[in-house]
Phi, psi and omega in degrees: 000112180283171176255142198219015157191159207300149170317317201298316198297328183302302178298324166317301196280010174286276179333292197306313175323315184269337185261019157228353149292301190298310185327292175314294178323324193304319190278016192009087161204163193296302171342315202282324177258012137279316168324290167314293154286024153273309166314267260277330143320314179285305195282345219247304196292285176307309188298315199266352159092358179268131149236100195319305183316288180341280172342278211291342179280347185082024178252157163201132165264010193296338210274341186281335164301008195258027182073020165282202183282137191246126166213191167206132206327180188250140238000067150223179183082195191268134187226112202233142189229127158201158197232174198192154169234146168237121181292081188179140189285137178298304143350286187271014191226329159298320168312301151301359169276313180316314166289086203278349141316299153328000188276317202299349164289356178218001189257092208295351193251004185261117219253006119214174162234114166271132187267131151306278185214196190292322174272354196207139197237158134295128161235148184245070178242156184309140174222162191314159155078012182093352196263133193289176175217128115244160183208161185256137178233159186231141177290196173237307198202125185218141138250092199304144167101326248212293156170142182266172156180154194208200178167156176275152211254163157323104161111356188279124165316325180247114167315155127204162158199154236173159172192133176267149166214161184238099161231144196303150202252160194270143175112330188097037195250031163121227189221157154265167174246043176300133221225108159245116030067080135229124198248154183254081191276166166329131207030028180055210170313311202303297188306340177265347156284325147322329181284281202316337167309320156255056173111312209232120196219105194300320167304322188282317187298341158291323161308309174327314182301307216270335172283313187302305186307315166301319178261000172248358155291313204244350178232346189065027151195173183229119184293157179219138157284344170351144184014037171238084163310299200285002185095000209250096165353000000 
C-alpha cells in the first residue's frame, strides 16, 4: 500500500480524527456512532499515509514532502476574495501595509510578524484546535502604492498565496482594499472543513480582518463588544 498523502495532512487527520471518534461515542446514538466512524477512518488514513479515495482518484499529496518549492497549485487549496472601501489615500494604506508588523493589529488569528529582510517575513498565527500555524513568506510581486502579492517559501507548514491591492475608490471616497487569498491547510479541503468544525472559517475571518482594519484606520482603534452584553462601548 503506498502512501499518497502529505505529513501535514497525516497529522490533521490523526488530530481531526480522534476529536470526532470521542465526540461520537460520547454521544451513543447511531449519529454518533457514524461520526465515531468516520474518525476513526480519518486516524486510519493518518497512521497508514493512505486514503483510499486518493488511490481510486490516481492523486496524491505525498510528493508535497519532498522538498519541493511550496506554493499552491493551481486548482487546488482553499480560495478567499474580499474587498473593503477606506477613507484613506491608497498611498498611506499601502505603507501600513507594507510594514508588516502592523498586521497582527487588525488580524485577530494573527499573532505575529517578523521582517526578515526587505522581501521576506515570519509568520505566526493562531491554527485550528488551539494549535499555532507558521510559515516564511516572500514577496513576489509589488507596486508601490498599488499592490503587494506573495506566497510561502520551500519549508513552510501552511502552502499560501495572496495579494493585497489598493485602488482608488470613484467619488474621492477613500480607496478598496482587496484581499485575494489562497492557501493550501494541513488536509486540504478535508482540512478546512475540520477548521470550520472548530471555529475557523477563513472567508469570515477576512472579512473580519478587513472590517478591523477599516476601524482602526478611520477611527485609530477597534471597537469590541467583547465582555460587553448590551453591545455597547
Amino acid at each position: 500500500m503506498d502512501t499518497n498523502v502529505a505529513h501535514a495532512e497525516r497529522w490533521l487527520s490523526v488530530i481531526a480524527g480522534s476529536a470526532l471518534t470521542a465526540y461520537g461515542l460520547k454521544r451513543r446514538s447511531a449519529p454518533g456512532f457514524l461520526i465515531g466512524a468516520l474518525g476513526a477512518a480519518l486516524v486510519w488514513r493518518g497512521a497508514t499515509g493512505f486514503c483510499p479515495v486518493y488511490g481510486a482518484a490516481g492523486f496524491s499529496t505525498a510528493e508535497d514532502d519532498d522538498g519541493r518549492p511550496v506554493s499552491v497549485p493551481y486548482g487546488r487549496g482553499i480560495q478567499v476574495e474580499k474587498t473593503v472601501t477606506i477613507n484613506a489615500s491608497p498611498e498611506s494604506l499601502y505603507q501600513f501595509w507594507r510594514n508588516f508588523e502592523n498586521l497582527p493589529r487588525f488580524m485577530e488569528n494573527l499573532e505575529s510578524v517578523e521582517v526578515i529582510d526587505a522581501k521576506r517575513s515570519r509568520w505566526v498565527a493562531d491554527g485550528p484546535a488551539g494549535m499555532d500555524a507558521d510559515w516564511e513568506a516572500e514577496i513576489i510581486n509589488e507596486i508601490p502604492n498599488e499592490l503587494i502579492g506573495w506566497r510561502s517559501v520551500e519549508g513552510s507548514r501552511i502552502s499560501n498565496a495572496g495579494s493585497v491591492h489598493f485602488t482608488p475608490a470613484s467619488g474621492g471616497r477613500g480607496t478598496e482594499v482587496k484581499v485575494v487569498l489562497r492557501y493550501d491547510p494541513p488536509g486540504g479541503k478535508l482540512g478546512a472543513v475540520i477548521s470550520r468544525m472548530f471555529g475557523e472559517d477563513p472567508d469570515w475571518q477576512v472579512h473580519e480582518d478587513l472590517r478591523r482594519l477599516k476601524m482602526l484606520i478611520e477611527t485609530g482603534e477597534i471597537a469590541t463588544i467583547q465582555d460587553q452584553p448590551s453591545g455597547r462601548n
